[in-house]
Every structure is written in C-alpha cells, then in structure tokens.
C-alpha positions as CSV (number, residue, x, y, z in Angstrom):
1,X,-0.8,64.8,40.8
2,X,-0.5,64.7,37.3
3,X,-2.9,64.9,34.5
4,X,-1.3,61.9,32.7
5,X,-1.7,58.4,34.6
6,X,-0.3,55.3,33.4
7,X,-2.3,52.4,33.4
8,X,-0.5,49.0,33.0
9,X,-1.8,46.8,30.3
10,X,-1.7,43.4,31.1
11,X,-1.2,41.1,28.3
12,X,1.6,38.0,27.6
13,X,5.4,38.9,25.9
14,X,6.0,37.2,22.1
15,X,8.8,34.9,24.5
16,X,5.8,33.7,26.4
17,X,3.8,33.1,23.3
18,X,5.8,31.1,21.6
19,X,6.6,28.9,24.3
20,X,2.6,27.9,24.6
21,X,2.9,27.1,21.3
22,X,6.0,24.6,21.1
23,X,4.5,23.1,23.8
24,X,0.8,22.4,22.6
25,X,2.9,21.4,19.1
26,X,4.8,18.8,20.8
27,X,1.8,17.3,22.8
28,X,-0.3,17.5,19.6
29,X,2.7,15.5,17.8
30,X,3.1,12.7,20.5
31,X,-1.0,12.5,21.0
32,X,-2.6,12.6,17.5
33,X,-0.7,9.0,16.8
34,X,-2.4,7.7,20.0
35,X,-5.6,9.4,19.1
36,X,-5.6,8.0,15.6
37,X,-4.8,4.4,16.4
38,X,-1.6,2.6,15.1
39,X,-3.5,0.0,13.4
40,X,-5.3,1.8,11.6
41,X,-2.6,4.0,10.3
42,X,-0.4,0.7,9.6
43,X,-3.3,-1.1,7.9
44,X,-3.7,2.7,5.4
45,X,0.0,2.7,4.6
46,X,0.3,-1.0,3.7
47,X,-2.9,-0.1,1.2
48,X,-1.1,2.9,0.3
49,X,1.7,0.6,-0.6
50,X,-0.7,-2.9,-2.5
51,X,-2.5,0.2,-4.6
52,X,1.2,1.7,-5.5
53,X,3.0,-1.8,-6.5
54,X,-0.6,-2.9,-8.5
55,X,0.0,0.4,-10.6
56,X,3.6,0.1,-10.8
57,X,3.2,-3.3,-12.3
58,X,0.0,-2.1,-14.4
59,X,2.6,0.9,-15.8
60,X,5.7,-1.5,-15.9
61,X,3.6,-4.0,-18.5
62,X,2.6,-1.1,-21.0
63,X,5.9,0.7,-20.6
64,X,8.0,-2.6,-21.4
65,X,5.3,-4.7,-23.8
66,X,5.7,-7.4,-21.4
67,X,3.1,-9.1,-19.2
68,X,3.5,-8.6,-15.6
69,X,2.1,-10.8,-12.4
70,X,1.1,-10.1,-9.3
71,X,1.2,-12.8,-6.8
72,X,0.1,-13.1,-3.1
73,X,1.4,-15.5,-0.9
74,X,-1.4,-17.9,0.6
75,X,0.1,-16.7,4.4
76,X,-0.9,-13.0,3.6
77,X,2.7,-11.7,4.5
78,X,2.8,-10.3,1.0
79,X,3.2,-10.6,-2.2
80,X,5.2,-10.2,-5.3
81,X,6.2,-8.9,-9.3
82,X,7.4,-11.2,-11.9
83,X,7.9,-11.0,-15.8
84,X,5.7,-13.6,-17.5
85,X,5.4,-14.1,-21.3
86,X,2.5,-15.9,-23.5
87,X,3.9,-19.9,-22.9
88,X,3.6,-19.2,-18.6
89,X,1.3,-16.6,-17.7
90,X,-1.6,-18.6,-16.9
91,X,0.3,-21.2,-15.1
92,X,-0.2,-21.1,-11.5
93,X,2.5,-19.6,-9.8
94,X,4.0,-22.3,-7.7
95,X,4.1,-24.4,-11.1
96,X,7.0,-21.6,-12.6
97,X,9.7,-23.1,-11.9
98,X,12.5,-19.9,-11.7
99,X,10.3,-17.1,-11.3
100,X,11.4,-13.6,-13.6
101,X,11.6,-11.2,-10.5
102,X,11.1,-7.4,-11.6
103,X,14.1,-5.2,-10.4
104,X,13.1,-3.4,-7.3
105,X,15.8,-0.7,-6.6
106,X,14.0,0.6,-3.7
107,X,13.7,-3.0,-2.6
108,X,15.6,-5.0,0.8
109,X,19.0,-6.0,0.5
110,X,18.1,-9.7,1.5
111,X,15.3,-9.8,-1.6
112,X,18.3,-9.1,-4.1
113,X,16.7,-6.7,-5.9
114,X,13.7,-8.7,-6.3
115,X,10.3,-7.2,-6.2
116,X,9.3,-9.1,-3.1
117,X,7.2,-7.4,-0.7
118,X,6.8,-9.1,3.1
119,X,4.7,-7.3,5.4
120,X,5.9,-8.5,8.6
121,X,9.6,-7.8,7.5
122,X,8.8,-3.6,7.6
123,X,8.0,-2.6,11.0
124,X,5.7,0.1,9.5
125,X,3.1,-2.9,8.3
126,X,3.4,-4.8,12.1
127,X,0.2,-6.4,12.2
128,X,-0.8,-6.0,9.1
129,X,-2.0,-9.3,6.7
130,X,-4.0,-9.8,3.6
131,X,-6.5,-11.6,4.8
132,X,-8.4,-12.6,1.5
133,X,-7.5,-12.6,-2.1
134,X,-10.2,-13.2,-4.5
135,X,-9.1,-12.6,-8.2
136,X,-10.6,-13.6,-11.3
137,X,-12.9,-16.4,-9.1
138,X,-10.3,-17.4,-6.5
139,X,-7.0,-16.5,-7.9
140,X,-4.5,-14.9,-6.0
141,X,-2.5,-13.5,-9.0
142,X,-3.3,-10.1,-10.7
143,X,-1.8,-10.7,-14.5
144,X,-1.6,-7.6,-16.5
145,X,-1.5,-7.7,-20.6
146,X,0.7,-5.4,-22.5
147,X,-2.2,-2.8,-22.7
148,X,-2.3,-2.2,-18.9
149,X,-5.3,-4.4,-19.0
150,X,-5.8,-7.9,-16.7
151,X,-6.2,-11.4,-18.2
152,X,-7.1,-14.7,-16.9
153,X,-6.5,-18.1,-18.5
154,X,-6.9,-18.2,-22.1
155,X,-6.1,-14.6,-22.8
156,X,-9.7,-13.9,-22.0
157,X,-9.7,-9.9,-20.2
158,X,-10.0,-10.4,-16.4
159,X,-13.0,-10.1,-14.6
160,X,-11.6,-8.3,-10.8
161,X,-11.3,-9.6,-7.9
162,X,-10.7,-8.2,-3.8
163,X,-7.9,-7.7,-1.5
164,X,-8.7,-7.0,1.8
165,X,-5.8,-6.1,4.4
166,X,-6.8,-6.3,7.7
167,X,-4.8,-5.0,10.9
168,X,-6.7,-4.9,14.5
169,X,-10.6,-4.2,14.2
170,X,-9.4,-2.2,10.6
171,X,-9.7,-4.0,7.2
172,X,-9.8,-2.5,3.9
173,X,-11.1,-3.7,0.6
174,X,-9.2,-3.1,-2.6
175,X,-11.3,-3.6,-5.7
176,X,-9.4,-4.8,-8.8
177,X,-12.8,-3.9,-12.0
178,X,-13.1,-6.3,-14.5
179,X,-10.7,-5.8,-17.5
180,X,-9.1,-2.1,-16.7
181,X,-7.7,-3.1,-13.4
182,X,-8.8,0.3,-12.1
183,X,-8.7,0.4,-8.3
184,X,-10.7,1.4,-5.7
185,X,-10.6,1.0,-1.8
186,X,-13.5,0.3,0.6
187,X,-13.3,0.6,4.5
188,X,-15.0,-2.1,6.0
C-alpha cells in the first residue's frame, strides 16, 4: 500500500452552480410580483406618473412664461395639461371652450399629441382611480403661475390641496403645499 491515499472531496461543479442560480433567479422573478401585490405596484407607478406630469407642468410654466393647468376629470380616469393665459385661468375648466392642449410627444396616438392622461386606457394603471381631488377648497385644477408657483382665482397664491389614487385596499395621498406646489406623498 502506498503512503499517499487519495481522498475524494465532495463538493458541487461551477456547471452545477450556476444552474441553482438561474433557477432560484427565475422563481424570484416570477414570485416577487405576486409577493408584492399588483395593485399596489399599479397604484405606485400611476403616482410615479401624477407627481412627474404636476412637475412637468410646474417646469413647463417657468420655462415658457406661460401659466399652465392641471385638470382632473370628475370620473378619476385622469387628468390633463392645458396653456391658460390671464383673461381664462380662473375659469372653470368645462367653461373654456377650445382648450390649449400642451404637446405631449411621449403621448397616445388617439390624444393627438395632447397632454391627456386616461388611466384606464394604460394597462399598467388597471384598477387604478383618483378617487378625491381637493385643490385650493374643492377645485380639481392645479394652476401654476409663471414663477412655478400655484394660484387660485383672483391671482391670489394657492393654498394646496390632495390627490389620492386609490387601487385595491392601496391609496395614496399626494400633497400639493400652499403657494410652492411642492409635493409630497402619503400612504394611507
């Protein structure tokens, strides 16, 4: 017999490894969105997407001197971004009669370039509403000046308002403050 045994090592091949892997990566990838919820994760993106549009037209009225106007529709399937000048930006919006769309280039064919956002049209907002709109004491229109700042009637600064979006048993608050329009966002 010889001095020098060998002894096997047990132990798994790199081939082997990396197949465990792919395989827990994949179940982690099809599970997590289960795990999650797909409200919740619908209800997140369509705030996501309120909080982006509110700064866009925030940006868009101090870049181009121009007031801008965020409606929401009364349904909660959405809202939208129009040009408004001194003689109608306090009228109510169903009172204008050719609204001033803003360009959206990123926007759906059937809006024409329109900034008009409807929820239930974008499968990754199903379920998703704006349940309550409470602006400047019951408005449902964000108006921002050529400072970036909101106004009510009168030219008087804005004093806030809510938007909650609700999808399933998940709603979220957005917070318009009082003359910046600075938002914040609240998980109810």
């Amino acid at each position: 017999m010889s001095s020098r045994t060998r002894h096997r090592v047990a132990g798994y091949t790199l081939i082997e490894l990396l197949i465990v892997v792919g395989v827990l990566g994949l179940a982690g990838s099809l599970l997590v969105p289960h795990l999650v919820g797909q409200d919740s994760m619908r209800v997140q993106a369509a705030v996501r997407k309120v909080i982006a549009d509110l700064s866009f037209a925030q940006s868009d009225a101090l870049a181009h001197q121009e007031y801008r106007r965020v409606h929401f529709y009364p349904d909660g399937s959405g809202y939208c971004i129009i040009r408004v000048d001194d003689s109608n930006y306090a009228t109510v919006f169903t009172d204008i009669v050719a609204p001033d769309y803003i360009h959206d280039p990123l926007g759906a064919a059937a809006e024409l370039g329109r900034y008009i956002v409807n929820l239930p049209d974008d499968e990754r907002f199903e379920g998703v509403s704006i349940t309550d709109v409470d602006i400047d004491g019951g408005q449902r229109d964000v108006v921002y000046d050529t400072l970036g700042g909101t106004l009510k009637g009168g030219g008087v600064p804005g004093s806030g308002g809510t938007i909650e979006l609700t999808s399933g048993g998940d709603t979220f608050r957005i917070t318009i403050a009082p003359f910046t329009g600075k938002l914040t966002v609240q998980r109810l």
